[in-house]
C-alpha positions in Angstrom: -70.5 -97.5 -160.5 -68.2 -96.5 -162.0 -70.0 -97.0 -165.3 -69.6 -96.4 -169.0 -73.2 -97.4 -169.3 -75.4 -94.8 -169.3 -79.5 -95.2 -167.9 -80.8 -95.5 -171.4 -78.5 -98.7 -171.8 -76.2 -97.6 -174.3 -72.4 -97.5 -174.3 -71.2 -94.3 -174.0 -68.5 -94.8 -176.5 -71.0 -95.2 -179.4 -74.2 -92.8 -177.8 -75.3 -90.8 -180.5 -74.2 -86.9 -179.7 -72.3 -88.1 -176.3 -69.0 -86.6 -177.3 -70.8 -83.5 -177.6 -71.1 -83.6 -174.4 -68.4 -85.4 -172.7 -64.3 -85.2 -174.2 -62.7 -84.1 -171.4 -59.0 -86.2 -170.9 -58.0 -84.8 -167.5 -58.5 -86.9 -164.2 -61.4 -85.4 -162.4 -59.9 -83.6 -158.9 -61.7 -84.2 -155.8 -62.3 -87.5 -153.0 -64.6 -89.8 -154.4 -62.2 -93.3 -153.4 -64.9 -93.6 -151.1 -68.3 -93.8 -152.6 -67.9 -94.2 -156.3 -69.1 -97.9 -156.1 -72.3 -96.4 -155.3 -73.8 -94.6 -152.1 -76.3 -97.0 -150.2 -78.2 -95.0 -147.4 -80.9 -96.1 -145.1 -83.6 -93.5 -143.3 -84.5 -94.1 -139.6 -87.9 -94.5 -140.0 -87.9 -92.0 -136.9 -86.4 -89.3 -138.6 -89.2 -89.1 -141.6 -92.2 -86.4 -140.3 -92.6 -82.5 -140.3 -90.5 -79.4 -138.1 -91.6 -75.9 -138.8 -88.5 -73.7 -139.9 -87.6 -70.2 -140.5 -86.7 -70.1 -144.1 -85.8 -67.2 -146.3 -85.7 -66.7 -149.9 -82.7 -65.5 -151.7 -81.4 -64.5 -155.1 -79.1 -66.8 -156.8 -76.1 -64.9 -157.4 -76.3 -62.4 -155.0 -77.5 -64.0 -152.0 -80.1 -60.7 -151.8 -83.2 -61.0 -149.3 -86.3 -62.0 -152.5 -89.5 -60.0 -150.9 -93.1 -61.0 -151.0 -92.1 -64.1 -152.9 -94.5 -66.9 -153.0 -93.0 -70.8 -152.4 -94.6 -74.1 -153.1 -93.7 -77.5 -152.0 -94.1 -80.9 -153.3 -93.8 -83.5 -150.8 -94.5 -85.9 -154.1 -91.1 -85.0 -155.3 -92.8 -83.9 -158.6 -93.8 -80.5 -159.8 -95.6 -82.1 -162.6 -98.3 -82.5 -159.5 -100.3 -80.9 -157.6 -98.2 -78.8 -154.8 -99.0 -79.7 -151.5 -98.1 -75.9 -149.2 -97.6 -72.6 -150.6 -96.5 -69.6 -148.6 -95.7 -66.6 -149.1 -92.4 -64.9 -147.9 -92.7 -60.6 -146.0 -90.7 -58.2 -147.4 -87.9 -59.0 -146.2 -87.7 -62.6 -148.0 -88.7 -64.5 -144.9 -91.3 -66.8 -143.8 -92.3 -70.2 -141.6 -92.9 -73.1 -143.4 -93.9 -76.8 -142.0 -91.5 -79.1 -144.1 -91.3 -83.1 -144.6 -87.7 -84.4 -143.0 -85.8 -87.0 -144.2 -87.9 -87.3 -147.7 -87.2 -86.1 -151.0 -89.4 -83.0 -152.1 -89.3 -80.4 -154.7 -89.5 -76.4 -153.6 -90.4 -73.6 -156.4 -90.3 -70.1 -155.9 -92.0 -67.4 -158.1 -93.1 -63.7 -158.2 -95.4 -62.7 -161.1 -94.5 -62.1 -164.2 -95.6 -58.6 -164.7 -92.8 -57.6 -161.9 -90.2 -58.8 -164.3 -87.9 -59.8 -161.2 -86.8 -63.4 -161.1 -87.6 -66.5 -163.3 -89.8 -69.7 -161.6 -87.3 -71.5 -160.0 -87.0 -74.8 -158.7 -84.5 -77.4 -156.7 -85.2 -80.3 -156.9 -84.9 -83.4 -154.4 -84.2 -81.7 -151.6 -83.9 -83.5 -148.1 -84.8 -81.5 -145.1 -82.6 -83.1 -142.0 -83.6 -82.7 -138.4 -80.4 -80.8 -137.2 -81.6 -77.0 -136.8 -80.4 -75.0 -139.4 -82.6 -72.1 -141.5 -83.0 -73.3 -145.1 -83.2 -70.7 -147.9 -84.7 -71.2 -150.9 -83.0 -69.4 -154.3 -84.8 -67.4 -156.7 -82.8 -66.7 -160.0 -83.5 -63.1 -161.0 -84.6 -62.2 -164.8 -81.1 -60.1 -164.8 -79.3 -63.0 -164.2 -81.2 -65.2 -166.5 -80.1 -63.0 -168.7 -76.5 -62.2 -167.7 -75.9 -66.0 -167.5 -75.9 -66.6 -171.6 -74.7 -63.1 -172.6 -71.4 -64.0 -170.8 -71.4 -67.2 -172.7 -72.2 -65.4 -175.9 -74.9 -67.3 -176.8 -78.8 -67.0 -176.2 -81.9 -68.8 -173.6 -84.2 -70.0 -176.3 -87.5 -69.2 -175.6 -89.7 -72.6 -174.1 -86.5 -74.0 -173.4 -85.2 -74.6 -169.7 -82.3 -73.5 -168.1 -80.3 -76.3 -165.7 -77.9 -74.6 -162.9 -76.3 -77.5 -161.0 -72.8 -78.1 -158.7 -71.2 -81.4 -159.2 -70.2 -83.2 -155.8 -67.7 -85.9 -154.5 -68.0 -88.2 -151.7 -67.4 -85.5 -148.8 -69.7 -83.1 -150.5 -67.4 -80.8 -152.1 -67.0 -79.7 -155.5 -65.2 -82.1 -158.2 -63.3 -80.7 -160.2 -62.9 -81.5 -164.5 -66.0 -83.7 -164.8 -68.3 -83.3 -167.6 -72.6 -83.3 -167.4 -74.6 -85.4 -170.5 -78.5 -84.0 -171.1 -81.3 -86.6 -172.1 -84.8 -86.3 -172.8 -87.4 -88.9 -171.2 -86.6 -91.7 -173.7 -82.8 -91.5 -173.0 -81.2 -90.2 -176.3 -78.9 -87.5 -175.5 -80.7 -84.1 -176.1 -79.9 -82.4 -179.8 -81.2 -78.9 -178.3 -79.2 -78.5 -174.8 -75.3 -77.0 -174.3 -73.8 -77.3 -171.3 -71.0 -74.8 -169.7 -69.1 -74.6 -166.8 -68.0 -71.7 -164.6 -64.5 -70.5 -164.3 -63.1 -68.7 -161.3 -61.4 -65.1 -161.5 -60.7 -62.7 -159.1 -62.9 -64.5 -156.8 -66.1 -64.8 -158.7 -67.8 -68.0 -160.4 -68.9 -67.0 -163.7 -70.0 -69.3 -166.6 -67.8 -68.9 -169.9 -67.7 -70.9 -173.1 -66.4 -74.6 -173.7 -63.0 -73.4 -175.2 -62.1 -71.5 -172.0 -63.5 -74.1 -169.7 -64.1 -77.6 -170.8 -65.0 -79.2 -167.7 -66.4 -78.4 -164.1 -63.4 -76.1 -162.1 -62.9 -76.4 -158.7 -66.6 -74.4 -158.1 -68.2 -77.1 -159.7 -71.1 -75.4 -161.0 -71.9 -76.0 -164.6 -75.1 -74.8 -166.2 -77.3 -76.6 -169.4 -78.9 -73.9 -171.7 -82.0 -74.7 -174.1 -82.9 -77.8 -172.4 -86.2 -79.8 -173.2 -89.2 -79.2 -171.0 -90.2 -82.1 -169.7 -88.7 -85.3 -167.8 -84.6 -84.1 -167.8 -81.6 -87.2 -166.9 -78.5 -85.1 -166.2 -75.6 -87.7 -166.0 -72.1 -87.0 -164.4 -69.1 -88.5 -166.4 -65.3 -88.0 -165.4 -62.0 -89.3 -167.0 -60.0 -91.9 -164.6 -57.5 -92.2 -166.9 -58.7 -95.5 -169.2 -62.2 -94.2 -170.4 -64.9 -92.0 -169.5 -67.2 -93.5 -166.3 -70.7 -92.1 -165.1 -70.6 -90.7 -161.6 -73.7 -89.5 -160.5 -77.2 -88.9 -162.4 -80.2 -87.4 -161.3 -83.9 -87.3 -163.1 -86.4 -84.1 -163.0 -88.9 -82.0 -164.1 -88.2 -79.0 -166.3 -90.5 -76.7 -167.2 -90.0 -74.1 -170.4 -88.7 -70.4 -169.4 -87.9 -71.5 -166.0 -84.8 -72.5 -164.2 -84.0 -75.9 -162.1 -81.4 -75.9 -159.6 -79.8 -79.4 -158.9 -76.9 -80.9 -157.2 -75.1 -83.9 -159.1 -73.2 -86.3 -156.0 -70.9 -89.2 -156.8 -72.3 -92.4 -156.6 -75.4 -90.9 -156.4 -77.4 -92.0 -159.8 -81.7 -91.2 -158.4 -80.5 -87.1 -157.5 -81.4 -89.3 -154.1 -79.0 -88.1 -150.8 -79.6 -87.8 -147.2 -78.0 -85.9 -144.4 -76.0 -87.8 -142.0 -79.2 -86.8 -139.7 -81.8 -89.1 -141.2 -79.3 -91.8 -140.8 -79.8 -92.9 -137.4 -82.5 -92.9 -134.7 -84.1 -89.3 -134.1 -85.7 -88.7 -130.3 
């Protein structure tokens, strides 16, 4: 890194439907000097085990309490699998959950269908630190499923997926003017999927269409409509002023009618990152 190449081994200047994607001239905004190269990170073997934690559950776009919510967890980092804990959270959205630290894992959240309140919802690689903090877990509600591609003026195919991601640099804030690719399992970039990026006005992060905002603003949050259930490779490319080069990539597990929260991090190409907590010895 940086790297025209993309993880299917083709050149980025000749990938079949990669301009669709990715056209963007502007130099990308944001510190990333630091870790573009590539972000190596070691665990303390210490650190990796369980804490119990007062989480809560929480809408999307609202930051709303999500009541009598049910979670799941996959300490395998795979939805695809089996999960291994489910709880469910009290009317007000909370609950206490026994978490793995310092290891990737995958947390969904889901009501049932008949309530016709939120869509299944999953983030994916998450690392749980051992600081003491409350994590909350998002639920994207069927209004703003809906909302999101109205705005854009286009429409959430049915059994299709919906990707909602920020785009990161080295110090963990958002980077501005980069641009996301979609690929299927087999690394061809995905014929089905658009992806758009949210604009800010009058102090609220809403997604529009590619004409009005070609790349990620200083939010960073983009959003990929219509993608391919199954095994997803989001891929981060900015401009540095010579050519398009990959900054970060991350590979999941969609699932149709249901939305996948991810954050994309510079120099980060396995979706892989740990807090500075798992980094050295824990007591």
């Amino acid at each position: 890194m940086p790297s025209a190449d993309t993880d299917a081994d083709t050149d980025a200047d000749t990938d079949e439907g990669f301009a669709d994607f990715v056209d963007v001239t502007t130099p990308w905004v944001g510190e990333t000097d630091a870790c573009i190269d590539g972000v190596v990170q070691v665990v303390d073997p210490s650190c990796i085990g369980e804490r119990t934690v007062s989480a809560t559950i929480e809408d999307f776009q609202t930051e709303d309490a999500v009541p009598d919510a049910t979670v799941s967890l996959w300490a395998s980092d795979d939805p695809a699998a089996a999960a291994t804990a489910t709880w469910t959270a009290d009317g007000h959205g909370d609950f206490d959950a026994t978490l793995s630290t310092c290891t990737p894992i995958t947390t969904g959240v889901f009501t049932p269908p008949e309530w016709e309140e939120t869509r299944d919802t999953y983030q994916v690689s998450r690392i749980i630190g051992t600081e003491s903090w409350s994590p909350s877990f998002f639920a994207v509600s069927e209004a703003t499923a809906r909302l999101v591609p109205s705005l854009i003026g286009v429409s959430w195919s049915d059994g299709t997926a919906m990707v909602v991601g920020r785009a990161l640099d080295c110090d963990q804030e958002e980077l501005e003017n980069v641009q996301m690719v979609i690929r299927t399992a087999d690394g061809r970039v995905s014929t089905t999927a658009e992806v758009f990026y949210f604009n800010e006005s009058g102090g609220t992060s809403l997604p529009t269409d590619r004409a009005s905002q070609p790349a990620t603003s200083s939010n960073g949050l983009w959003v990929a409509l219509d993608v391919e259930p199954g095994k997803t490779i989001v891929e981060m490319y900015g401009w540095d002023g010579v050519g398009h080069v990959q900054m970060g990539a991350s590979t999941f597990t969609t699932f149709a009618d249901a939305v996948t929260l991810v954050d994309l991090r510079t120099g980060v190409t396995d979706g892989i990152w740990y807090p500075e907590s798992c980094l050295s010895p824990c007591e």
